[in-house]
N, C-alpha and C positions, 0 to 999 in steps of 0.2 A: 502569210502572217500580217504584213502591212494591211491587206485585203480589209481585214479583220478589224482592225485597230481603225480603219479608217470609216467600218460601218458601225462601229462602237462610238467613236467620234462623233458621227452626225447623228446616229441615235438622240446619243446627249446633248447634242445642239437642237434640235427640234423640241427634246422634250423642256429643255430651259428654254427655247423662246415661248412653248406653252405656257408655261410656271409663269415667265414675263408678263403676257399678257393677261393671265389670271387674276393675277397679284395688284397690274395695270389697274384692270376692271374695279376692282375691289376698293381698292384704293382712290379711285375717280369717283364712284358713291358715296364712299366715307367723305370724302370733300363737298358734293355738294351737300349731304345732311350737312355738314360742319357750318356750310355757308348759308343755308337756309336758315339756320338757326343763331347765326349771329347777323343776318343780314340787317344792318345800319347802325350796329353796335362797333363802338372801337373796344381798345383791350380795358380802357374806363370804365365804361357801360357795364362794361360785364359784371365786376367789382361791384360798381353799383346797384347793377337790380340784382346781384346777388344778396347785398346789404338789406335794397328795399323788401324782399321775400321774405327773410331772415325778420325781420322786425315786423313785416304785415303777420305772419308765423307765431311769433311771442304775443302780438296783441290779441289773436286771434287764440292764444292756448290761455290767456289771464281772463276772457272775457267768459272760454267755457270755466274755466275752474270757479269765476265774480255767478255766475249763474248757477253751477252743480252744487257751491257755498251754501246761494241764497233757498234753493230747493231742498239742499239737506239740512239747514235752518229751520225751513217751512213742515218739514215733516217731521223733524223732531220736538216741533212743538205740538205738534197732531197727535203724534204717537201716543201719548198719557190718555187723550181721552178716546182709543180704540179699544174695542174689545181685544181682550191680550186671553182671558184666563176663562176655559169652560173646563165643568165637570157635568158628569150626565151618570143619574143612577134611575136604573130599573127594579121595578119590584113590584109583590104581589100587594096592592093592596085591600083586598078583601081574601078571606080564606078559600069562597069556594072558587076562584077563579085562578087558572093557572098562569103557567107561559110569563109573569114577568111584564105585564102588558102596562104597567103603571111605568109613569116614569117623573123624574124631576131632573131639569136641566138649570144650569148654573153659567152666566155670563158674567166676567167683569171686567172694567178695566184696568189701568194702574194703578189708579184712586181707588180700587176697592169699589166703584161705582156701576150699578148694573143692572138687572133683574135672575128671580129663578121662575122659570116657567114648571109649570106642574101638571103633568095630565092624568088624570084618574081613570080606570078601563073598570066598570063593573059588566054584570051581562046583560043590562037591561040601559044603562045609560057609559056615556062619557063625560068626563069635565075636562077642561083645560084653563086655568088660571095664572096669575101672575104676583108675582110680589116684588114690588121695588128693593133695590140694595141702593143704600148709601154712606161710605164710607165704611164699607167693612161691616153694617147694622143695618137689619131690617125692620121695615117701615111696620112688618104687620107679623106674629107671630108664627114661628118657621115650624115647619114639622121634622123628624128624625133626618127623612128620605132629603127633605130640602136644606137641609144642614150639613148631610153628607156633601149633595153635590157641591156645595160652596164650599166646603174644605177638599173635595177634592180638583175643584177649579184654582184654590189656591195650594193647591200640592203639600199640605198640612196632613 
C-alpha cells in the first residue's frame, strides 16, 4: 500500500514539475512581448502615448467627417441638376406597322429640366428626334406619345 502511494506521489511530482515549467515557458514569452513593447517607455510614457493616440484618433475621425460634410455638400448640390425622372412609352405609330416599334422617352431633372427623345419606326424610313423640356414646358409642341412619357417620368 505505501508502494502505491508512494508511485502516486511521484507521479504527481513530475507531472507538476511539467505544469512548472510550462507555465515557466509561457510566462517568459509573455514577458519579453511585454518588454519589447514598452521597451524605453516608463509607466508615464505609456499614459502618454496612450493620450497622444487617443487625440491623433479624434483629429483624424473630425477631418474624415470636415471632408464626407464637404462631399455630401458638393453632391447635394449636383443632385438638382441630374437626371432623376424617365418615362418611356412605346407605340404604333403608323397603322400598318406593328410590334410597338415607335417609341418616346422622357428625361428630367428636379427642375423639371430635360429632353423627350422620340423615335418613329415606319417600314420604309426611321426618325429619331428631340425636344427640349424646360421647367416642366416644352420648347416645341409635344405629341400624345411625348406627353405621356413626361407624365409618366413625373409619375403623374
Amino acid at each position: 500500500m505505501e508502494k502505491y502511494i508512494l508511485y502516486i506521489s511521484l507521479t504527481l511530482s513530475v507531472l507538476s514539475v511539467i505544469l512548472f515549467l510550462i507555465l515557466n515557458f509561457r510566462l517568459n514569452r509573455t514577458i519579453k512581448k511585454y518588454k519589447y513593447f514598452m521597451q524605453g517607455l516608463g509607466d508615464n510614457d505609456v499614459e502618454k502615448l496612450m493620450t497622444s493616440y487617443l487625440e491623433k484618433l479624434e483629429k483624424l475621425k473630425n477631418d474624415v467627417y470636415n471632408i464626407m460634410d464637404k462631399r455630401i455638400n458638393d453632391l447635394e448640390k449636383k443632385i438638382p441638376g441630374c437626371l432623376q425622372h424617365v418615362g418611356m412609352v412605346n407605340y404604333n405609330a403608323f397603322e400598318n406597322v406593328g410590334n410597338n416599334m415607335s417609341f418616346s422617352i422622357a428625361a428630367l431633372d428636379e427642375r423639371k429640366n430635360g429632353f423627350v427623345v422620340t423615335g418613329i419606326y415606319s417600314r420604309e424610313n426611321s426618325y429619331v428626334y428631340a425636344k427640349e423640356i424646360k421647367k416642366g414646358e416644352p420648347q416645341r409642341k409635344l405629341s400624345a406619345e411625348e406627353l405621356e412619357a413626361i407624365n409618366k417620368a413625373l409619375d403623374k
